[in-house]
Backbone and ligand atoms as CSV (ligand in chain L), in Angstrom:
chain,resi,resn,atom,element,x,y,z
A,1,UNK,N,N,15.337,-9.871,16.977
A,1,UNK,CA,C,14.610,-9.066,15.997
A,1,UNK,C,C,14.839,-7.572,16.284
A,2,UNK,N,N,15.092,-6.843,15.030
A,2,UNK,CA,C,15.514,-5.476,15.455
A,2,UNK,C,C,13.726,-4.242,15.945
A,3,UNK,N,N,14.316,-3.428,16.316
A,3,UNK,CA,C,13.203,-2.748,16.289
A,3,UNK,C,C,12.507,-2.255,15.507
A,4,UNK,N,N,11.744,-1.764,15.236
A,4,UNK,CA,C,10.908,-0.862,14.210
A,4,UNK,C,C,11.767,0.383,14.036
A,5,UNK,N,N,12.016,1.162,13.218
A,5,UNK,CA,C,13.016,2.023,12.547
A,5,UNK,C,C,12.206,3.365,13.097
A,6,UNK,N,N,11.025,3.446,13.375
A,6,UNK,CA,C,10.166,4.521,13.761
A,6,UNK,C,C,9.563,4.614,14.957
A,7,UNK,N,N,9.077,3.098,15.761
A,7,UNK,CA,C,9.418,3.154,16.732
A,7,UNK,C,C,9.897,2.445,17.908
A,8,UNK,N,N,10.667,2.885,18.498
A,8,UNK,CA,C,11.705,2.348,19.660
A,8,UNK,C,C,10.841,1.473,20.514
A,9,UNK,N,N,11.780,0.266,20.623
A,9,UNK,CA,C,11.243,-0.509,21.629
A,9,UNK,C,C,10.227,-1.388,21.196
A,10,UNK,N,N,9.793,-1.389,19.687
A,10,UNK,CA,C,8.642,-1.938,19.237
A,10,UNK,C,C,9.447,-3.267,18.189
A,11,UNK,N,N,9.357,-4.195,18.267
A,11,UNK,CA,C,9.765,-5.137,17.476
A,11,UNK,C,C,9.436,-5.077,16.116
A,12,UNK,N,N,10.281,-5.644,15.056
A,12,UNK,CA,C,10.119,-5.592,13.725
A,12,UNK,C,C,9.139,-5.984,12.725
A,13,UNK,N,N,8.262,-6.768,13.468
A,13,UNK,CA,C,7.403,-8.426,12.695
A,13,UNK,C,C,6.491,-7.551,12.037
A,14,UNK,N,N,6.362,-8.487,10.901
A,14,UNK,CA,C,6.090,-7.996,9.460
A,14,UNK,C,C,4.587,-7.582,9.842
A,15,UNK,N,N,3.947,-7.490,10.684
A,15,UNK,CA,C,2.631,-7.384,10.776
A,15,UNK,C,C,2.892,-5.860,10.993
A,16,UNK,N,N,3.677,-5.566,12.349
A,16,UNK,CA,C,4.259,-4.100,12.527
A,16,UNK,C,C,4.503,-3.122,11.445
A,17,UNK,N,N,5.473,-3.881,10.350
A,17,UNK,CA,C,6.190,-2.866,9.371
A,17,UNK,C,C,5.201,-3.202,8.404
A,18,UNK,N,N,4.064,-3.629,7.578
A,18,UNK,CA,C,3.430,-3.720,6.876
A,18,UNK,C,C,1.934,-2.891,6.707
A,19,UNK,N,N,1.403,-2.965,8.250
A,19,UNK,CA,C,-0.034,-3.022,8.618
A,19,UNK,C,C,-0.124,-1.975,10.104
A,20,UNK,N,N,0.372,-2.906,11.133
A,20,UNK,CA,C,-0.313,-1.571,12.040
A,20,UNK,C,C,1.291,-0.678,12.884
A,21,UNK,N,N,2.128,-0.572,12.253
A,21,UNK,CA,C,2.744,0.979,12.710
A,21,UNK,C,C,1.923,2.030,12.175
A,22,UNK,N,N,2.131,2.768,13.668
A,22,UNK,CA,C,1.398,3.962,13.802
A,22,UNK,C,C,1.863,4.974,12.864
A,23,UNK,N,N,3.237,4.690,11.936
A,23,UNK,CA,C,2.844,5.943,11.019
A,23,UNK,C,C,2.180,5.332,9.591
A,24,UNK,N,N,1.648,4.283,9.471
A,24,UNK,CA,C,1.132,3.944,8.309
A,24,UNK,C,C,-0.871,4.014,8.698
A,25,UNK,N,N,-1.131,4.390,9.384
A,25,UNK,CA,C,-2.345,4.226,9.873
A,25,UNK,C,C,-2.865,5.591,8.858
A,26,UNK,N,N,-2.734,6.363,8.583
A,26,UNK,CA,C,-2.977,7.390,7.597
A,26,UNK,C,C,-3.096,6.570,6.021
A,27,UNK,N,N,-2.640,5.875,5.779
A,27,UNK,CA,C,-2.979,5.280,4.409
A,27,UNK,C,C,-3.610,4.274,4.290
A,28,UNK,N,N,-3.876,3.320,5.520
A,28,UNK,CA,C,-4.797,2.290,5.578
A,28,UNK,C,C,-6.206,2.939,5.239
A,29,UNK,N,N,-5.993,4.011,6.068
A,29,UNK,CA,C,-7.719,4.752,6.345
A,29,UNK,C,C,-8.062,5.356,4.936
A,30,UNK,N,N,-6.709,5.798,4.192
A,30,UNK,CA,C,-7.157,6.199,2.830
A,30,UNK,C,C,-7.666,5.065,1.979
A,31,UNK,N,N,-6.691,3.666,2.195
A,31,UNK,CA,C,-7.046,2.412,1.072
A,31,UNK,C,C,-8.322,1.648,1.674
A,32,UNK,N,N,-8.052,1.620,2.948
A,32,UNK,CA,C,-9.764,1.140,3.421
A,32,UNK,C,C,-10.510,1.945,3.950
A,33,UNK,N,N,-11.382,3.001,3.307
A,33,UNK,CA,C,-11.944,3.986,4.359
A,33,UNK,C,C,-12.896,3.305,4.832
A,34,UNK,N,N,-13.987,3.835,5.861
A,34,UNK,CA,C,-14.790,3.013,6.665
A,34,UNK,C,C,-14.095,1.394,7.456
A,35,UNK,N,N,-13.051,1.760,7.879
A,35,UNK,CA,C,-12.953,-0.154,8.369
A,35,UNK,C,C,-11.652,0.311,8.789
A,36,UNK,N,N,-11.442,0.035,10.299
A,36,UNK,CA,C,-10.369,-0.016,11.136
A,36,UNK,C,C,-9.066,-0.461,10.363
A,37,UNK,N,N,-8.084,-0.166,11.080
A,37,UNK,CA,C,-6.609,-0.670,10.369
A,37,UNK,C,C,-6.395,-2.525,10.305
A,38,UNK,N,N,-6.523,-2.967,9.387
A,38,UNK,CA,C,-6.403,-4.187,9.368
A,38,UNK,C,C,-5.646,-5.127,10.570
A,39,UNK,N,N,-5.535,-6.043,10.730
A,39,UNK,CA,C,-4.776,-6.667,11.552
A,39,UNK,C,C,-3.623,-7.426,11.513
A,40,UNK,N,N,-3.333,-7.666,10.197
A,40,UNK,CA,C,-2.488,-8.521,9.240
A,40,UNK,C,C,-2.212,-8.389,8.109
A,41,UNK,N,N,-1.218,-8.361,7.171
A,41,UNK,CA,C,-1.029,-8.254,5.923
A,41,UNK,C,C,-1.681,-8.851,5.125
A,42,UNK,N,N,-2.241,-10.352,5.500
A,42,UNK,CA,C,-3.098,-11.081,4.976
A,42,UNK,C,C,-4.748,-10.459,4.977
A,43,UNK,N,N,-5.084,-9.668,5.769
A,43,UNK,CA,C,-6.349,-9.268,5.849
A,43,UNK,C,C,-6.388,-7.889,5.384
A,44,UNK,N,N,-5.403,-7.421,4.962
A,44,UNK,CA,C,-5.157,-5.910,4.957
A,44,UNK,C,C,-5.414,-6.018,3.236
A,45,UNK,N,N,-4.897,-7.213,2.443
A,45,UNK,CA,C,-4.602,-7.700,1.221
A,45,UNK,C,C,-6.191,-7.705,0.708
A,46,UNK,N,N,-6.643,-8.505,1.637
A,46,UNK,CA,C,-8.026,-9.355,1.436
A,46,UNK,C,C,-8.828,-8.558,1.303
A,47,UNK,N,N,-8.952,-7.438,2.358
A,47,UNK,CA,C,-9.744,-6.086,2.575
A,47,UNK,C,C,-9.571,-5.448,1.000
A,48,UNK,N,N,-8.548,-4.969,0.550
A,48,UNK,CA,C,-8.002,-4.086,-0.801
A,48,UNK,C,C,-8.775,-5.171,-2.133
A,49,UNK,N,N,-8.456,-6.260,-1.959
A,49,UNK,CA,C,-9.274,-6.803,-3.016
A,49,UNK,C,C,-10.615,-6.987,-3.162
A,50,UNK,N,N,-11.068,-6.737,-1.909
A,50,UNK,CA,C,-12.452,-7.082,-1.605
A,50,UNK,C,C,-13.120,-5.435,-2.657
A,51,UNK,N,N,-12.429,-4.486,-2.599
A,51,UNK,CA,C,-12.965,-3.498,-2.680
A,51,UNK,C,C,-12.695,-3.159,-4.523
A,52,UNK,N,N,-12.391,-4.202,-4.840
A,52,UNK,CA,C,-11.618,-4.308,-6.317
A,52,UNK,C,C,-13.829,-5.111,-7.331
A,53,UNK,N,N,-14.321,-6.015,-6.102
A,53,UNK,CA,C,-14.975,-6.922,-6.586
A,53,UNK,C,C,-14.857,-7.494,-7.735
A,54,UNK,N,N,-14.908,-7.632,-8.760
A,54,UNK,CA,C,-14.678,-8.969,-9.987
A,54,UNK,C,C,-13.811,-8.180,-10.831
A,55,UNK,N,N,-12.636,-7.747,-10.558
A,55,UNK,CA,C,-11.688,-7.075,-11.879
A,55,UNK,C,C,-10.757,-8.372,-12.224
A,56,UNK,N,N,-10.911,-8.614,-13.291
A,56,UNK,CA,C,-10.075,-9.815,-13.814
A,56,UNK,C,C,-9.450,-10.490,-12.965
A,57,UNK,N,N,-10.025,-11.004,-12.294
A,57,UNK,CA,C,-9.842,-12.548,-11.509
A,57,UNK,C,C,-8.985,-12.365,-10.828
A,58,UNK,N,N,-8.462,-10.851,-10.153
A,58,UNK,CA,C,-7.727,-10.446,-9.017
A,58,UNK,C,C,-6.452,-10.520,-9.581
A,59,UNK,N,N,-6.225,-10.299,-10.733
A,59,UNK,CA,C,-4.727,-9.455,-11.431
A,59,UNK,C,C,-4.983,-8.071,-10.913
A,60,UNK,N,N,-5.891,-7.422,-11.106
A,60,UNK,CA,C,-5.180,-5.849,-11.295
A,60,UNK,C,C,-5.659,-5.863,-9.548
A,61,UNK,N,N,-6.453,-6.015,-8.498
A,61,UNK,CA,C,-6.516,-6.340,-7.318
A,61,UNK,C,C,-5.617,-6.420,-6.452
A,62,UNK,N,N,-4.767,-7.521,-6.937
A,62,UNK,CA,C,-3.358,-7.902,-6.623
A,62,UNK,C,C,-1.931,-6.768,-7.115
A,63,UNK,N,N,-2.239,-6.463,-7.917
A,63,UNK,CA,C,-1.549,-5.612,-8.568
A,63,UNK,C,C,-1.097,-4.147,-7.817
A,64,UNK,N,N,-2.906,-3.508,-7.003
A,64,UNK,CA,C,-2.847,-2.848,-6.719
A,64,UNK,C,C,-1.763,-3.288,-4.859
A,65,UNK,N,N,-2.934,-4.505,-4.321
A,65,UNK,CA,C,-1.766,-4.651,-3.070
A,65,UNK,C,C,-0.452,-4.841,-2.749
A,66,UNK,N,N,0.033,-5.368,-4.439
A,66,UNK,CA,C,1.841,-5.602,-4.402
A,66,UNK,C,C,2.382,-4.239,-4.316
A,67,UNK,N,N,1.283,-3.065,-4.713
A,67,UNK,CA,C,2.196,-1.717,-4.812
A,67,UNK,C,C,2.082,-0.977,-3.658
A,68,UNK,N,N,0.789,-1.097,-2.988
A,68,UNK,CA,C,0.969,-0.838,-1.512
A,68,UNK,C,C,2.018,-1.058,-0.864
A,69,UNK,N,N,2.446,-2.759,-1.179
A,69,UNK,CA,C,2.999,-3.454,-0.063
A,69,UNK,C,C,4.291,-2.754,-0.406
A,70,UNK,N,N,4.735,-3.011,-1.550
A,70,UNK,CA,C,6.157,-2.293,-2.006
A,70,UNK,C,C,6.412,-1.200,-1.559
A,71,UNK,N,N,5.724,-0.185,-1.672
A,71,UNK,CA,C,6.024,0.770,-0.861
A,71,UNK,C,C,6.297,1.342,-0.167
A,72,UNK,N,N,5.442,0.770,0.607
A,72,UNK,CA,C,5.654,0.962,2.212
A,72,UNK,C,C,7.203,-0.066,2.454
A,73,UNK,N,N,6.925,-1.053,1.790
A,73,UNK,CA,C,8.924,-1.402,2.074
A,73,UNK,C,C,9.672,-0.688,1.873
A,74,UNK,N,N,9.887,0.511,0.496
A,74,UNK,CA,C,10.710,1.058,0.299
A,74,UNK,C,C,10.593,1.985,1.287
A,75,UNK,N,N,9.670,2.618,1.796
A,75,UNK,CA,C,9.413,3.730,2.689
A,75,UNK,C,C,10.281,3.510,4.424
A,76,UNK,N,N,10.020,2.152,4.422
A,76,UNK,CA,C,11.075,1.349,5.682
A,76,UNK,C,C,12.397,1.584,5.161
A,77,UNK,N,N,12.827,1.104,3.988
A,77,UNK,CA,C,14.394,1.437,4.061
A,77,UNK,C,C,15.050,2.702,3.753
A,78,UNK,N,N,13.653,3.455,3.245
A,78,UNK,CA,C,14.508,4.852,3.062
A,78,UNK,C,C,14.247,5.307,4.473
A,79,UNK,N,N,13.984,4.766,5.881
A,79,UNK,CA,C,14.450,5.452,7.325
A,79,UNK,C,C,15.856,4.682,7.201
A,80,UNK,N,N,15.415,3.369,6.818
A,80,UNK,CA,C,16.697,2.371,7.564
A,80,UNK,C,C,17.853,3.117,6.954
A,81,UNK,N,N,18.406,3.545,5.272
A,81,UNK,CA,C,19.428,3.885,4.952
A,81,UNK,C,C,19.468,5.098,4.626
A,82,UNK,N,N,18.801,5.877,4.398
A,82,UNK,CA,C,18.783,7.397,3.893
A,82,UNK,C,C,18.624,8.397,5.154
A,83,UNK,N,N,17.985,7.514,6.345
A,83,UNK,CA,C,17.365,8.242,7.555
A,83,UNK,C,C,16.343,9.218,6.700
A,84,UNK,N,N,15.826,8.763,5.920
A,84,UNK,CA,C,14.448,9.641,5.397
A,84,UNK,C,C,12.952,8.796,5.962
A,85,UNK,N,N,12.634,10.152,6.314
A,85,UNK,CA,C,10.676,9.900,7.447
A,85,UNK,C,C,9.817,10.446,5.883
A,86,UNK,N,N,9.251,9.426,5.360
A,86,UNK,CA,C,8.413,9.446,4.143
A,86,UNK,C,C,7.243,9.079,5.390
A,87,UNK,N,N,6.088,10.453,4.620
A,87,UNK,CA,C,5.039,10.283,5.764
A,87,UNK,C,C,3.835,9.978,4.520
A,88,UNK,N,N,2.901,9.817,4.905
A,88,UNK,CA,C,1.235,9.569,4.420
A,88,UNK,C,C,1.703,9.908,2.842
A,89,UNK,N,N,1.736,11.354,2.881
A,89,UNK,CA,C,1.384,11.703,1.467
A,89,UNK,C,C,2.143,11.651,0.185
A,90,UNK,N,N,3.156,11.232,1.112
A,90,UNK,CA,C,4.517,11.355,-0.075
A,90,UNK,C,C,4.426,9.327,-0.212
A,91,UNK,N,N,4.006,8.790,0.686
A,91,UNK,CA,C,3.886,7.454,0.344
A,91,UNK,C,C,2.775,6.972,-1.023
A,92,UNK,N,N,1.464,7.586,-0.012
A,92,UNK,CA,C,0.250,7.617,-1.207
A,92,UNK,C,C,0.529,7.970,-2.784
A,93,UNK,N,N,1.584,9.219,-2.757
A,93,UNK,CA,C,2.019,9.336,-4.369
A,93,UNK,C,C,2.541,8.310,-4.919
A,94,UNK,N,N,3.483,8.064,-4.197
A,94,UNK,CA,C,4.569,6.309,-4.718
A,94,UNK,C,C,3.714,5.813,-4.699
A,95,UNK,N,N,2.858,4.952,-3.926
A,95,UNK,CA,C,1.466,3.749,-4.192
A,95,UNK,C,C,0.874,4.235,-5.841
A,96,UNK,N,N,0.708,5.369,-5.957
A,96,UNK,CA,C,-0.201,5.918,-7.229
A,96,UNK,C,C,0.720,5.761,-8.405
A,97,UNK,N,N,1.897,6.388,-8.126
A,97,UNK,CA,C,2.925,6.415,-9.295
A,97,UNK,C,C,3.349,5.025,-9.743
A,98,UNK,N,N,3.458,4.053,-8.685
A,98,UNK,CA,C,3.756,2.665,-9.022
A,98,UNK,C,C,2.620,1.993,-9.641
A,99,UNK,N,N,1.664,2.382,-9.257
A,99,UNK,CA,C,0.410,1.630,-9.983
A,99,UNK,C,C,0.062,2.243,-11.408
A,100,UNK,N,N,0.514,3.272,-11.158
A,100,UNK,CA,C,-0.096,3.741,-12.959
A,100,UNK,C,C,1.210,3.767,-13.749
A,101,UNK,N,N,2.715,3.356,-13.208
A,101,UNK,CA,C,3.468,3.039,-14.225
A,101,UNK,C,C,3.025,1.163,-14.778
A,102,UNK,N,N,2.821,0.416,-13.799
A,102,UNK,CA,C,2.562,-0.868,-13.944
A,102,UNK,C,C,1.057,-1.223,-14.746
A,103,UNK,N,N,0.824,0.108,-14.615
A,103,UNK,CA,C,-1.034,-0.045,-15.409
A,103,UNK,C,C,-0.053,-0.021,-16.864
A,104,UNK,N,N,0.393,1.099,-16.835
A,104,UNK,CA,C,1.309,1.633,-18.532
A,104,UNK,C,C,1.738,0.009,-18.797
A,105,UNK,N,N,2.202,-0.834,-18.724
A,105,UNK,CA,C,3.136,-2.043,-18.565
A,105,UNK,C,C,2.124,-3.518,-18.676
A,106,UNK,N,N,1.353,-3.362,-18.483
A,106,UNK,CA,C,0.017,-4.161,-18.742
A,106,UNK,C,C,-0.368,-4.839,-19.655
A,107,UNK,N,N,-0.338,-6.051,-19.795
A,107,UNK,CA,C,-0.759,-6.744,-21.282
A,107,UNK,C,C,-1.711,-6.060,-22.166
A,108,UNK,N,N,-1.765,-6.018,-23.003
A,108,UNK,CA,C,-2.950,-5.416,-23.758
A,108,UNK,C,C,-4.469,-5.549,-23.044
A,109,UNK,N,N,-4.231,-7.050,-23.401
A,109,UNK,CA,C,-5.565,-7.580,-23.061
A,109,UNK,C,C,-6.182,-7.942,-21.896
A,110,UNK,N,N,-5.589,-6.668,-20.921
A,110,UNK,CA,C,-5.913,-6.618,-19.551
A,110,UNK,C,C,-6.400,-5.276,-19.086
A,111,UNK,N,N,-7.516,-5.407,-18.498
A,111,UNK,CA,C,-8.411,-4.010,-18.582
A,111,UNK,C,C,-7.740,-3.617,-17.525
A,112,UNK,N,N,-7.276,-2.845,-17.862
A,112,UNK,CA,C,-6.322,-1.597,-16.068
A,112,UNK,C,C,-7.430,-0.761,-15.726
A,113,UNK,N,N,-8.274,-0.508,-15.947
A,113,UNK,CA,C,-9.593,0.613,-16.168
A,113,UNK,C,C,-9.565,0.491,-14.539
A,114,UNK,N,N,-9.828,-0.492,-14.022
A,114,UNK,CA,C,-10.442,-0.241,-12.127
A,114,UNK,C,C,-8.897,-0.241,-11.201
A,115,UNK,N,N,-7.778,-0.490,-11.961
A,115,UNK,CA,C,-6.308,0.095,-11.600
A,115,UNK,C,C,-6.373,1.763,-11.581
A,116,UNK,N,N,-6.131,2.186,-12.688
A,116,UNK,CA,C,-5.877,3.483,-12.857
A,116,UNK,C,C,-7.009,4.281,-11.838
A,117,UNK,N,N,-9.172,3.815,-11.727
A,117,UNK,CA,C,-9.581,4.260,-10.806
A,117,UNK,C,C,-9.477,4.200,-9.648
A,118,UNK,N,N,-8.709,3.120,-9.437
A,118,UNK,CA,C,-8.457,2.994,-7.959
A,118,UNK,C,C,-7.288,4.404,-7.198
A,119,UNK,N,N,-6.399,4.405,-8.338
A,119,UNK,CA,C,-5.520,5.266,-7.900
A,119,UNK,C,C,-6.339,6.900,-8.069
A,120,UNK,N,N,-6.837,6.998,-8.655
A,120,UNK,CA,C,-7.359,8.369,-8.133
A,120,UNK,C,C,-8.220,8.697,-7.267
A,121,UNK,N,N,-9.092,7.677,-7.005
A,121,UNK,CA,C,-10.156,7.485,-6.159
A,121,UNK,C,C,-9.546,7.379,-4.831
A,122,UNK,N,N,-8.908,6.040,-4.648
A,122,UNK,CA,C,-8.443,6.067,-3.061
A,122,UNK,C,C,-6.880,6.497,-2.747
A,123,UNK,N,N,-6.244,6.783,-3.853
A,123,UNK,CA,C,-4.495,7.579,-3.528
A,123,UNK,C,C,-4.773,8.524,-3.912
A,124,UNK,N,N,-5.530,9.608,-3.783
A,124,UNK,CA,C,-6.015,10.850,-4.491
A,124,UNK,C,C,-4.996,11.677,-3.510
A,125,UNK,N,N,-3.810,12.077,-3.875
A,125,UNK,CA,C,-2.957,13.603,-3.320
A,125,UNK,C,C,-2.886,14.459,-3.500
A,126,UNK,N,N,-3.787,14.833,-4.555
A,126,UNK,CA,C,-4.342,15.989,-5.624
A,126,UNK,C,C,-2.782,15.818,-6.159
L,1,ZN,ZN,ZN,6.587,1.191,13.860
C-alpha cells in the first residue's frame, strides 16, 4: 500500500485519505462542528446525515456526503498528479460548488432547500 501523498510514512487506507489525515481535519470540524473528527468514512457519513434529520429520506443527505467524499478524492489526486496542496478552504469551495451545481440538476420534485442550506451554513468561505 502506497503512502499517503501528504504524509510520509503513513499508509494509504481509505480511512486515512477520507477521514482522519491531518490535513482534512479543518473541514471535518467545519461539516461536524461540536464532535471530534470521525473515525471512519462510515461514521463520518452517518454523522453528516444525522445533521440533515428528515430531508427526503436521505437523498439530498447523501447527496451532500457523496460531495464531500468526492472531493476530497479529487483533492488527493490533484497532490498525486498536479503536485497541487488544495488546503481547507479551497476544498470547502469545491464541497459547496459541487453541491449547488447538483442542487441546480435535481429532479423537480425534490426539495434541495436543506442542500443549498447546508452549503452556506456549514461550507460558508464567504
Ligand atoms: Zn495523510
Amino acid at each position: 500500500m502506497p503512502d499517503c501523498p501528504f504524509c510520509p510514512g503513513v499508509p494509504e487506507e481509505t480511512t486515512h485519505l477520507f477521514v482522519t489525515c491531518p490535513r482534512l481535519a479543518g473541514i471535518w470540524a467545519r461539516i461536524l462542528p461540536d464532535q471530534s473528527t470521525p473515525v471512519s468514512v462510515e461514521l463520518a457519513v452517518q454523522a453528516l446525515c444525522d445533521a440533515f434529520a428528515d430531508a427526503d429520506e436521505g437523498r439530498i443527505p447523501h447527496t451532500a456526503a457523496m460531495a464531500v467524499l468526492w472531493v476530497i478524492w479529487k483533492s488527493h489526486n490533484a497532490m498525486i498528479f498536479r503536485a497541487t496542496h488544495e488546503y481547507v478552504p479551497t476544498i470547502c469551495r469545491n464541497i459547496r460548488r459541487h453541491a449547488e451545481l447538483w442542487a441546480c440538476r435535481a429532479p423537480r420534485r425534490l426539495d434541495v432547500t436543506p442542500l443549498k442550506l447546508w452549503c452556506q451554513t456549514v461550507v460558508d468561505v464567504n
